[in-house]
OpenMM code with the backbone's topology and positions (N, CA, C; nanometers):
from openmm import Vec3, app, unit

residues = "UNK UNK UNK UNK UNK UNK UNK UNK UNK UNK UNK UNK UNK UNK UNK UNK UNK UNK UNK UNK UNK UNK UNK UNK UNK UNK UNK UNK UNK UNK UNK UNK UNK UNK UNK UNK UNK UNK UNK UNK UNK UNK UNK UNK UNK UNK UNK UNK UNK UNK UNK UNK UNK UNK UNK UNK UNK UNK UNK UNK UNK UNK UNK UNK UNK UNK UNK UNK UNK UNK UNK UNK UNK UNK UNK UNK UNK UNK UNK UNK UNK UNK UNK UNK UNK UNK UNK UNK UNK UNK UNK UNK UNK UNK UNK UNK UNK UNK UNK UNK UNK UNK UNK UNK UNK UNK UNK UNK UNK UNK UNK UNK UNK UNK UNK UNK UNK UNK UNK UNK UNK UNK UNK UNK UNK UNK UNK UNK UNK UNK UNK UNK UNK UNK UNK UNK UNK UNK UNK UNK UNK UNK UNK UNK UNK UNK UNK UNK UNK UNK".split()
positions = [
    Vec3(18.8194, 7.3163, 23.0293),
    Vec3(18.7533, 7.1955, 23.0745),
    Vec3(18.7356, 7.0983, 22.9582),
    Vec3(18.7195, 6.9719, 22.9838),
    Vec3(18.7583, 6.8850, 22.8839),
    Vec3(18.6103, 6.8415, 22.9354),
    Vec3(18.5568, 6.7687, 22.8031),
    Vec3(18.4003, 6.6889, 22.8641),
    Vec3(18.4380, 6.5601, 22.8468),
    Vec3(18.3835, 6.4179, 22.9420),
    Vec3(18.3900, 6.2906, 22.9392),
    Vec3(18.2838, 6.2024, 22.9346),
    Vec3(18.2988, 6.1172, 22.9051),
    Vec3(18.1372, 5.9756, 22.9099),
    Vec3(18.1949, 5.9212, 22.9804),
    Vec3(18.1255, 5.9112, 23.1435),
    Vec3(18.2010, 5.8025, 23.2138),
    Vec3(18.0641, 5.6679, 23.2146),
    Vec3(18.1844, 5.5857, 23.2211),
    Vec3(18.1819, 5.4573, 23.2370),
    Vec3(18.1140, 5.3728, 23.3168),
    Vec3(18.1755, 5.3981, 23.4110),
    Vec3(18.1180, 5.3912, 23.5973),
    Vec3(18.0665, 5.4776, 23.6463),
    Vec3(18.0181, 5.4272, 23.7723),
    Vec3(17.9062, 5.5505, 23.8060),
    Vec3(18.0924, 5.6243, 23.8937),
    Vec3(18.0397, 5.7015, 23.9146),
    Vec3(18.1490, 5.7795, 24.0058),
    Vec3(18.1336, 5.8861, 24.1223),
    Vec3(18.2027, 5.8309, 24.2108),
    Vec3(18.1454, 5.8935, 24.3089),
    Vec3(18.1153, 6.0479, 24.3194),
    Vec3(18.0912, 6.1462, 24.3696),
    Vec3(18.1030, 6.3022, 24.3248),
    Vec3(18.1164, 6.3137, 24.1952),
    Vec3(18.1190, 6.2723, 24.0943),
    Vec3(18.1382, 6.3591, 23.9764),
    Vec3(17.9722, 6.2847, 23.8962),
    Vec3(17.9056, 6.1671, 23.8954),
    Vec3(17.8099, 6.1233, 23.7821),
    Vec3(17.8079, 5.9552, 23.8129),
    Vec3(17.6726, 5.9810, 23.7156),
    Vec3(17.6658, 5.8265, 23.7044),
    Vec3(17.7003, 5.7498, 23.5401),
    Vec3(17.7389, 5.6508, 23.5631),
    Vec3(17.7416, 5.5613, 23.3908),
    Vec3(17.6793, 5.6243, 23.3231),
    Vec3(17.7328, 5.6499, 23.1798),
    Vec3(17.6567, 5.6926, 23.0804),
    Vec3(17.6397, 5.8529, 23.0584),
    Vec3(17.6957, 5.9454, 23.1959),
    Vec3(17.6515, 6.0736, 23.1851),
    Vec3(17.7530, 6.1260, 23.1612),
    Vec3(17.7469, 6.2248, 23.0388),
    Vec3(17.8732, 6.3349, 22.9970),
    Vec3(17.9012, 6.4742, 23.1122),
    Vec3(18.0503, 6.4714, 23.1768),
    Vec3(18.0278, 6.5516, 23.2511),
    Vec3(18.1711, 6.6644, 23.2234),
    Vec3(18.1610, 6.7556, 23.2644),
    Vec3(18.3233, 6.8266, 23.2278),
    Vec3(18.4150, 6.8289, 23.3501),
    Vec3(18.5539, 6.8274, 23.3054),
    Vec3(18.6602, 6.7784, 23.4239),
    Vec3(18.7854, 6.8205, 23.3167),
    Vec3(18.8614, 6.8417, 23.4351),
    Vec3(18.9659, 6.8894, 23.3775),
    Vec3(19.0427, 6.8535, 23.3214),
    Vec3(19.1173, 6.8441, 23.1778),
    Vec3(19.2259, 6.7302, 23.1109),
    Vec3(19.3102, 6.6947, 23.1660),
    Vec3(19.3544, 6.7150, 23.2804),
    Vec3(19.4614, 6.6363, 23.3290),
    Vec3(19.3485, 6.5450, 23.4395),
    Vec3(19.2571, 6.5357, 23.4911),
    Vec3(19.2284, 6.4393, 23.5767),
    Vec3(19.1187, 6.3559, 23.4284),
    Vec3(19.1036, 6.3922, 23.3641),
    Vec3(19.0738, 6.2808, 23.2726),
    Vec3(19.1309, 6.2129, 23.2105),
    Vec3(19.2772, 6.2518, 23.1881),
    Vec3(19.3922, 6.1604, 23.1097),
    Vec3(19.4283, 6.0639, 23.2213),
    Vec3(19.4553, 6.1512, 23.3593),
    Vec3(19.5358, 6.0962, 23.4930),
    Vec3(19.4702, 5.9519, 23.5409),
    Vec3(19.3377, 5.9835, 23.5486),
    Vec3(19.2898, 5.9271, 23.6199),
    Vec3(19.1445, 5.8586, 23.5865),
    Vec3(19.0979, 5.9130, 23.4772),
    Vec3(18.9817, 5.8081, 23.4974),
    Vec3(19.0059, 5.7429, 23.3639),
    Vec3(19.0261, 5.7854, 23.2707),
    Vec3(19.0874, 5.6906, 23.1798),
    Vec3(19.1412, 5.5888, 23.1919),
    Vec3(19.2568, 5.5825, 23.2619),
    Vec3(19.3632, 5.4742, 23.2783),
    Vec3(19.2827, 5.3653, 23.3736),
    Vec3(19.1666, 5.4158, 23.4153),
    Vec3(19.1405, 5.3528, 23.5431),
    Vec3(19.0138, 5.3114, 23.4676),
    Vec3(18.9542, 5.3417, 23.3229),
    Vec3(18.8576, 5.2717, 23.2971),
    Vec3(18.7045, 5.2877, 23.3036),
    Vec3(18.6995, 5.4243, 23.4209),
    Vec3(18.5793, 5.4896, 23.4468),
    Vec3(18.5141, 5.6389, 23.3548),
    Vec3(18.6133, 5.6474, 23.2629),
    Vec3(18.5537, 5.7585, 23.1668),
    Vec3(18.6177, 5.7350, 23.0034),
    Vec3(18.5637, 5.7831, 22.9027),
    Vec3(18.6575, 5.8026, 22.7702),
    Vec3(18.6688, 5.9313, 22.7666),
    Vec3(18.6747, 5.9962, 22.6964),
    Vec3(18.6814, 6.1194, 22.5927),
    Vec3(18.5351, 6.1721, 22.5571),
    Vec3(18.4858, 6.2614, 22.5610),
    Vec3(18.3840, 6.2748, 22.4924),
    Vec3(18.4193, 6.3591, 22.3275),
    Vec3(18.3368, 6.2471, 22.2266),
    Vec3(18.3392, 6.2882, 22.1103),
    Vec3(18.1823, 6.2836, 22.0510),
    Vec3(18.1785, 6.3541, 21.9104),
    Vec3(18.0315, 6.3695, 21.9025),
    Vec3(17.9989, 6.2112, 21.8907),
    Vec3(18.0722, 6.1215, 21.8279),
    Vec3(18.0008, 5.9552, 21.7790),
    Vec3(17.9859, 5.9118, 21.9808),
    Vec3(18.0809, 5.9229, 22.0458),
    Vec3(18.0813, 5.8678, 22.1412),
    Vec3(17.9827, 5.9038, 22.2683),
    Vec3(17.9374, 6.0404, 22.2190),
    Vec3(17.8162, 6.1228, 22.3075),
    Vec3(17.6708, 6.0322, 22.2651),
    Vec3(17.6435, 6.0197, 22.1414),
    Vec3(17.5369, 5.9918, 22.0544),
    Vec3(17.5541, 5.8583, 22.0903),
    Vec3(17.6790, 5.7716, 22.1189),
    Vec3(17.6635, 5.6367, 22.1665),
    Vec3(17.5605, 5.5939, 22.3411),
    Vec3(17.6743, 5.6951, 22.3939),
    Vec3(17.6061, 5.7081, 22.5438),
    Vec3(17.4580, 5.7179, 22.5126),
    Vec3(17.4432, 5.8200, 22.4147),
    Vec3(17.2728, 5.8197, 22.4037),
    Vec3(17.1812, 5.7346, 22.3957),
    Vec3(17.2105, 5.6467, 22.2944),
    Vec3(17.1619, 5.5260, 22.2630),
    Vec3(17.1428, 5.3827, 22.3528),
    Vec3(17.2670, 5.3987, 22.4456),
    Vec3(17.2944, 5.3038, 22.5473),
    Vec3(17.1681, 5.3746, 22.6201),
    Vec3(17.2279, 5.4783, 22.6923),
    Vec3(17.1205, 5.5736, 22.8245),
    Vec3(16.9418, 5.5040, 22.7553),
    Vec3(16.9374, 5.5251, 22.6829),
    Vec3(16.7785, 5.5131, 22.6163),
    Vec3(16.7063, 5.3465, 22.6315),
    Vec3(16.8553, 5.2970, 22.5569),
    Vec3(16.8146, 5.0777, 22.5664),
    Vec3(16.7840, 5.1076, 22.6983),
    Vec3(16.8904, 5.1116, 22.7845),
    Vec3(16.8556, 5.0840, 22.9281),
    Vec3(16.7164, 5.1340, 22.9597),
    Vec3(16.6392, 5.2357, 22.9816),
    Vec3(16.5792, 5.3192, 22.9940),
    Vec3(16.4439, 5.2169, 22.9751),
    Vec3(16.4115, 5.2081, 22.8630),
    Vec3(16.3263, 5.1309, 22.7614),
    Vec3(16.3707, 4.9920, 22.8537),
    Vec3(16.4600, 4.9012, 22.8811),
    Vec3(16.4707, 4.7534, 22.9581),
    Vec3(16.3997, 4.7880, 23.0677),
    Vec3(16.4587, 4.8571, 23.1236),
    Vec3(16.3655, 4.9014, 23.3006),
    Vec3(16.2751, 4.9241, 23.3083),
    Vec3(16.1802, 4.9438, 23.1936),
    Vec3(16.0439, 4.9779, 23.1793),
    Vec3(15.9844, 4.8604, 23.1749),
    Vec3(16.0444, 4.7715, 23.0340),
    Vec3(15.9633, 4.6507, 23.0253),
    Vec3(15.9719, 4.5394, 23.1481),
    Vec3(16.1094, 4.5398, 23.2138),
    Vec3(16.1322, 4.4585, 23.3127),
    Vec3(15.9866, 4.4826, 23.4238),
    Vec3(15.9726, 4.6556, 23.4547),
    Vec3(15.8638, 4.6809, 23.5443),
    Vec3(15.7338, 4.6538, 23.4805),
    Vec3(15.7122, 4.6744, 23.3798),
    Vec3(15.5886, 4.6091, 23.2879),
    Vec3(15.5716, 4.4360, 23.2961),
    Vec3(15.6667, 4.3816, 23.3110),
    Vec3(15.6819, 4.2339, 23.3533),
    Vec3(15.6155, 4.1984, 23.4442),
    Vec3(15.6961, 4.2806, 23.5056),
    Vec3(15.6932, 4.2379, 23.6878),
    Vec3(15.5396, 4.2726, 23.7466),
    Vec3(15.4517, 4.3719, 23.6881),
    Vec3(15.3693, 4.4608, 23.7410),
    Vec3(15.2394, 4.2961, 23.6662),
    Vec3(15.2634, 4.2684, 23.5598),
    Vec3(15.1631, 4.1750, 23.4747),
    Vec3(15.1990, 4.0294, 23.5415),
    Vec3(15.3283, 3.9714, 23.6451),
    Vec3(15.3572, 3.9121, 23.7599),
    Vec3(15.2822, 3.9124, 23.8548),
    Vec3(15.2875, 4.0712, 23.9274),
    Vec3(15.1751, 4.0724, 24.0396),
    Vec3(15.0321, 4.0687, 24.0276),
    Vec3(15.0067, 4.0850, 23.8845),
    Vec3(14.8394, 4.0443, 23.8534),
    Vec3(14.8124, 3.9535, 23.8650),
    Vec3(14.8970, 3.8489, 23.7942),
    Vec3(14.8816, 3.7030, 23.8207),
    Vec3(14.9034, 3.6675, 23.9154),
    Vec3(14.9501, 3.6781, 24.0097),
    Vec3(15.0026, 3.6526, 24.1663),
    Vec3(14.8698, 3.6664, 24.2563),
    Vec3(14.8210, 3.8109, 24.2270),
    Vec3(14.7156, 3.8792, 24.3070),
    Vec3(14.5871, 3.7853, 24.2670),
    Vec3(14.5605, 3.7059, 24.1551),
    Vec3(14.4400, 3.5862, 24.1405),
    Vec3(14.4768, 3.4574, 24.2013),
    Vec3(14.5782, 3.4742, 24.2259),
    Vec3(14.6236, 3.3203, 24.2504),
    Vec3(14.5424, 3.2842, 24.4086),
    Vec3(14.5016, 3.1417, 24.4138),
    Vec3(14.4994, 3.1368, 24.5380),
    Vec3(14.5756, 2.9871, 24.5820),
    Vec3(14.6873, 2.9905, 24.6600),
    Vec3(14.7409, 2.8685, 24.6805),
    Vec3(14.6645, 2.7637, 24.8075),
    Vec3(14.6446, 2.6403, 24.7951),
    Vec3(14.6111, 2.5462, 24.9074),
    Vec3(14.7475, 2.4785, 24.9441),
    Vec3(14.7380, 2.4697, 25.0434),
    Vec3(14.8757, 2.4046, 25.0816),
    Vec3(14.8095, 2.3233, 25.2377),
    Vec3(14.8733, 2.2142, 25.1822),
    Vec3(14.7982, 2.0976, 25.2609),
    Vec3(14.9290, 2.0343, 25.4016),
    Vec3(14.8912, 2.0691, 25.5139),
    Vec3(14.9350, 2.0317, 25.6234),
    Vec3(14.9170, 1.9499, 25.7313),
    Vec3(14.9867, 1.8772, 25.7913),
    Vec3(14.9241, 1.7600, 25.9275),
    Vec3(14.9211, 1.8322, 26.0232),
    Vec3(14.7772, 1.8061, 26.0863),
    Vec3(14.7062, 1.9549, 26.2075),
    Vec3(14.6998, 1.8491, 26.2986),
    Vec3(14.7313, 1.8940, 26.4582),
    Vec3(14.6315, 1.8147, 26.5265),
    Vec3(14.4647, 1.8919, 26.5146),
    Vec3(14.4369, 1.8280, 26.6807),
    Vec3(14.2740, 1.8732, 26.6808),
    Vec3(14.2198, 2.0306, 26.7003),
    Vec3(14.2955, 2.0831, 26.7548),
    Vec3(14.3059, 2.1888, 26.7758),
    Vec3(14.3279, 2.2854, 26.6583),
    Vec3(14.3633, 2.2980, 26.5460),
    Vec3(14.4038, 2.3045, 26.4122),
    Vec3(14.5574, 2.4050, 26.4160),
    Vec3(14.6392, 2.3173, 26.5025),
    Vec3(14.7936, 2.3465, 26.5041),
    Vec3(14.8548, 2.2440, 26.4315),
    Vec3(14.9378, 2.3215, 26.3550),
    Vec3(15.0236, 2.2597, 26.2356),
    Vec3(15.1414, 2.1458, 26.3764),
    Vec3(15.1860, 2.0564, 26.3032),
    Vec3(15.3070, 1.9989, 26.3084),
    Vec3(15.3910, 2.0659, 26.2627),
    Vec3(15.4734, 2.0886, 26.3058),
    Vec3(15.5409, 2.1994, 26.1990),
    Vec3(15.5123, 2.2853, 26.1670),
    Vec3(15.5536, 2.3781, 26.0896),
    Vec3(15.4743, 2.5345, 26.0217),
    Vec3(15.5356, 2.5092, 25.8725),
    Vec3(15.4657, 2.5955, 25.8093),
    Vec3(15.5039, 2.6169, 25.6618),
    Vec3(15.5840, 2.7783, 25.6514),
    Vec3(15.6679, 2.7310, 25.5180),
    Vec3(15.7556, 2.8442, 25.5398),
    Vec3(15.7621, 2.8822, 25.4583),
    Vec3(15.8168, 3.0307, 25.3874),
    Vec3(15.8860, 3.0873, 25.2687),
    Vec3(15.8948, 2.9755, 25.1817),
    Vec3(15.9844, 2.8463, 25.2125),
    Vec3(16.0440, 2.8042, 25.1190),
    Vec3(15.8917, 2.6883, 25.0362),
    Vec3(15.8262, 2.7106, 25.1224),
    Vec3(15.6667, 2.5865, 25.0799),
    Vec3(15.5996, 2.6889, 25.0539),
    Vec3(15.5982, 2.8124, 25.0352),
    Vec3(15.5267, 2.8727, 24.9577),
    Vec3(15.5685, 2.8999, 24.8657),
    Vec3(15.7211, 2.9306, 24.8120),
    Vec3(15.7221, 2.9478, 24.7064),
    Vec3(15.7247, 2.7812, 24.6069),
    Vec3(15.7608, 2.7216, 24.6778),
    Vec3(15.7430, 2.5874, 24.5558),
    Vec3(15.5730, 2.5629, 24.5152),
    Vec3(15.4624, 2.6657, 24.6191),
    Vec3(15.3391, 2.6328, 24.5575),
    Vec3(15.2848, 2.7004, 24.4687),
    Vec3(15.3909, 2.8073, 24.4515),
    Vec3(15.3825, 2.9447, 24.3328),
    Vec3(15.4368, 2.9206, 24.2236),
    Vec3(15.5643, 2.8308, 24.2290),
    Vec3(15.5958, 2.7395, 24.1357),
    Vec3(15.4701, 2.6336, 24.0645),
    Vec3(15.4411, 2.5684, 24.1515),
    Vec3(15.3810, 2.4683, 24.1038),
    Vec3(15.2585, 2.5146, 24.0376),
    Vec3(15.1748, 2.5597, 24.1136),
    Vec3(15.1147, 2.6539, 24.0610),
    Vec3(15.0769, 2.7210, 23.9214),
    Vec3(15.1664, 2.8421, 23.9080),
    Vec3(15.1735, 2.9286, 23.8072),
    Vec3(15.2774, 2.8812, 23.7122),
    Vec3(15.3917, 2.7748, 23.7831),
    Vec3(15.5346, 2.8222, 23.7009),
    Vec3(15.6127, 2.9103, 23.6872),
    Vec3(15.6108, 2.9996, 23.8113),
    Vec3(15.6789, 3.1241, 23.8272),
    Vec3(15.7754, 3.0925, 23.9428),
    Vec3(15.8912, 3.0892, 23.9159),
    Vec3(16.0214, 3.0693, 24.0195),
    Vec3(16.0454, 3.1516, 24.1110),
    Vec3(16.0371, 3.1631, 24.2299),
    Vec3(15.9980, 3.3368, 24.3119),
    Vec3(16.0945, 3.2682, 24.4213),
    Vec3(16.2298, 3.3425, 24.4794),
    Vec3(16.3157, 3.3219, 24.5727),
    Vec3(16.2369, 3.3512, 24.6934),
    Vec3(16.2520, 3.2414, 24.7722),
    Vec3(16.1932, 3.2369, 24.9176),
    Vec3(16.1974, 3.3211, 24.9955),
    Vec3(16.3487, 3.3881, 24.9795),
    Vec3(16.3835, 3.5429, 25.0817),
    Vec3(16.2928, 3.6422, 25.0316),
    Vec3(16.2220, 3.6379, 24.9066),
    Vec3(16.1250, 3.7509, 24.8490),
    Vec3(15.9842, 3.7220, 24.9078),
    Vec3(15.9658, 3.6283, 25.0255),
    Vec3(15.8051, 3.6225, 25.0481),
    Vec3(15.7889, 3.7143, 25.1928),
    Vec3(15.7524, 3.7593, 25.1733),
    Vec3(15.7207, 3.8154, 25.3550),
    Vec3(15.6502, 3.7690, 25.4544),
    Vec3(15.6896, 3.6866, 25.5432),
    Vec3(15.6561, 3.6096, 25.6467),
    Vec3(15.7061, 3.7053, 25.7753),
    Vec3(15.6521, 3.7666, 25.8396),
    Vec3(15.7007, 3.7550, 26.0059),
    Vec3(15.6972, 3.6428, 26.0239),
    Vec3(15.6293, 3.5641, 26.0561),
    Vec3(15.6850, 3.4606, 26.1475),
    Vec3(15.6153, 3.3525, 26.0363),
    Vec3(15.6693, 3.1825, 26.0509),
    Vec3(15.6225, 3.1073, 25.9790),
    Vec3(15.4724, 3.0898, 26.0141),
    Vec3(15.3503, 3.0241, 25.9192),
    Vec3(15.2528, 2.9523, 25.9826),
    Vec3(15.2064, 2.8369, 26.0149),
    Vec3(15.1590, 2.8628, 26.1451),
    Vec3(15.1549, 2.7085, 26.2183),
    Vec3(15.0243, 2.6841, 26.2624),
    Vec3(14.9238, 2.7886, 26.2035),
    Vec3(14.8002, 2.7149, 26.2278),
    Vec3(14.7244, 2.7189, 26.0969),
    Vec3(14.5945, 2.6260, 26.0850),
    Vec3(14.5190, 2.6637, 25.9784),
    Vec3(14.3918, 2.7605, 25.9756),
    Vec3(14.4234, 2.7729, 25.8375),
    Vec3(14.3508, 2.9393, 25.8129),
    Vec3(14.4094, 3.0032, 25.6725),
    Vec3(14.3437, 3.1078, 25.6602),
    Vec3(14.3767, 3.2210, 25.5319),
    Vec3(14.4765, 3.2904, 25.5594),
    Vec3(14.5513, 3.3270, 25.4801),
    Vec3(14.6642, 3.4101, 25.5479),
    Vec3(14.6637, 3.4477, 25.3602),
    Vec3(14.7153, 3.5999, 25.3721),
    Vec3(14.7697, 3.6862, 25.2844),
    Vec3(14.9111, 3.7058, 25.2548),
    Vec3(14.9652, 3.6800, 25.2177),
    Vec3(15.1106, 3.6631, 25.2146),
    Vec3(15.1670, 3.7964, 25.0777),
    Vec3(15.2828, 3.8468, 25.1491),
    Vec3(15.3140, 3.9575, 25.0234),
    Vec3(15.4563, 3.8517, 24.9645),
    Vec3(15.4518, 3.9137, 24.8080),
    Vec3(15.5635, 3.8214, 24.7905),
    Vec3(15.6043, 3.9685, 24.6847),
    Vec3(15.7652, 3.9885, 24.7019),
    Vec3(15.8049, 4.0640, 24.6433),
    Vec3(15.8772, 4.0039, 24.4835),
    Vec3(15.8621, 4.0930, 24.3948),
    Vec3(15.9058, 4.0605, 24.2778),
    Vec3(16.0087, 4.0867, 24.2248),
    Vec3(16.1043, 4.0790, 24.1298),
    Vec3(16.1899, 4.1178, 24.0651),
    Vec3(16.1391, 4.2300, 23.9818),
    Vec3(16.1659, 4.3201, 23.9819),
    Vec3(16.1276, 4.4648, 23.8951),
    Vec3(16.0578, 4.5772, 24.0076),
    Vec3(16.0580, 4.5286, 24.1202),
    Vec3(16.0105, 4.5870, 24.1985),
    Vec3(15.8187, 4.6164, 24.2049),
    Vec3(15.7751, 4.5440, 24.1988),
    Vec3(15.6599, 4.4966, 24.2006),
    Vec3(15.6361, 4.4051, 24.3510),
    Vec3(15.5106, 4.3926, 24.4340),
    Vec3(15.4705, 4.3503, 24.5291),
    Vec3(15.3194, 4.2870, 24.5008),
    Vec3(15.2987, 4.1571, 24.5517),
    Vec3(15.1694, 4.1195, 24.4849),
    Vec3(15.1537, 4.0405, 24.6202),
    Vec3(15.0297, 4.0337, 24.6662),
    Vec3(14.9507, 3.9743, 24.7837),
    Vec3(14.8440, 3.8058, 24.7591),
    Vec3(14.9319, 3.7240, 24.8007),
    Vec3(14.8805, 3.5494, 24.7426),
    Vec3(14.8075, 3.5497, 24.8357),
    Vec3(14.6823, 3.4942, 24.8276),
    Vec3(14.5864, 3.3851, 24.9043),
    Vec3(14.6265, 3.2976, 24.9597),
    Vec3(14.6702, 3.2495, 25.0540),
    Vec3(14.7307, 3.1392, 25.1161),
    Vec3(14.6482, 3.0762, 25.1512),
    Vec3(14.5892, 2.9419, 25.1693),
    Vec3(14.4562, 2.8915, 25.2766),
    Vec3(14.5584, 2.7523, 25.2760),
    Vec3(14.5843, 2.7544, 25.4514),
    Vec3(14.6174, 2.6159, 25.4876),
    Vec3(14.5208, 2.5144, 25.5451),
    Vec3(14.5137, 2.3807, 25.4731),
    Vec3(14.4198, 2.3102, 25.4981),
    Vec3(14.5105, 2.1755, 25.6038),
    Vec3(14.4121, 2.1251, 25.6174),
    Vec3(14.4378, 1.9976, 25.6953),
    Vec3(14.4325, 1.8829, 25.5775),
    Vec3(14.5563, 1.8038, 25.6326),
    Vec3(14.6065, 1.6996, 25.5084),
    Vec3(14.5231, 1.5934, 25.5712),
    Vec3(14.4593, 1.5691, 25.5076),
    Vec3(14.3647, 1.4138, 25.5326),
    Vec3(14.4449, 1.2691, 25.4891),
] * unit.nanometer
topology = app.Topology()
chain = topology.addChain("A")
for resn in residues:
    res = topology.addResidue(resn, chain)
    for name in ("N", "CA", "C"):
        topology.addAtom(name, app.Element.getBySymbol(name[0]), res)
């Protein structure tokens, strides 16, 4: 058995970065040529290592980001100002995309609209809790209060 650092994740055999053993002819044949494994040598094992670890250590801080995101998120409270009739029904409703420009405006935090969780838009006024998902995998719950635009 020959040992390899593959490259790519691969299907049945590993993922990126993991040394696995395979036989020298399907490692010369086939994943080599194809880009999804090298050779395993001691510099090139100790490389994988080093890579495996950065990554390791990024995904942490990214979730350390993201988690000090939803803190700030979770104080926030947005007003967002709407034309009601008397009844206090919106003209319109507010959507994903007007909440996140008030999270923007707001905080200064750029948050993709498909990341807010709305069932349905809102069209009346009131408090509403809104989850907005994060990049790093973090979830943080905004204050929403829609007012009547005077």
């Amino acid at each position: 058995m020959a040992q390899a650092i593959l490259l790519k994740d691969v299907e049945n055999l590993g993922s990126a970065g993991e040394a696995v053993d395979v036989s020298p002819g399907y490692l010369r044949n086939y994943l080599v040529p194809r880009k999804l494994a090298q050779a395993a040598t001691q510099a090139s094992l100790e490389d994988a290592q080093r890579r495996r670890e950065a990554a390791d250590k990024a995904a942490q801080e990214a979730l350390d980001r993201a988690e000090q995101t939803a803190a700030l998120l979770a104080k926030t409270v947005l007003t967002i100002n709407h034309r009601a009739g008397e009844d206090g029904k919106l003209y319109g409703s507010v959507t994903s995309a007007e909440i996140a420009d008030a999270i923007a405006e707001a905080r200064g935090l750029k948050v993709d609209r498909r990341k807010i969780q709305l069932s349905e838009p809102i069209r009346e006024i009131g408090t509403y809790m809104v989850e907005v998902e994060l990049p790093g995998g973090a979830t943080a719950s905004v204050k929403t209060i829609v007012a009547e635009q005077k």
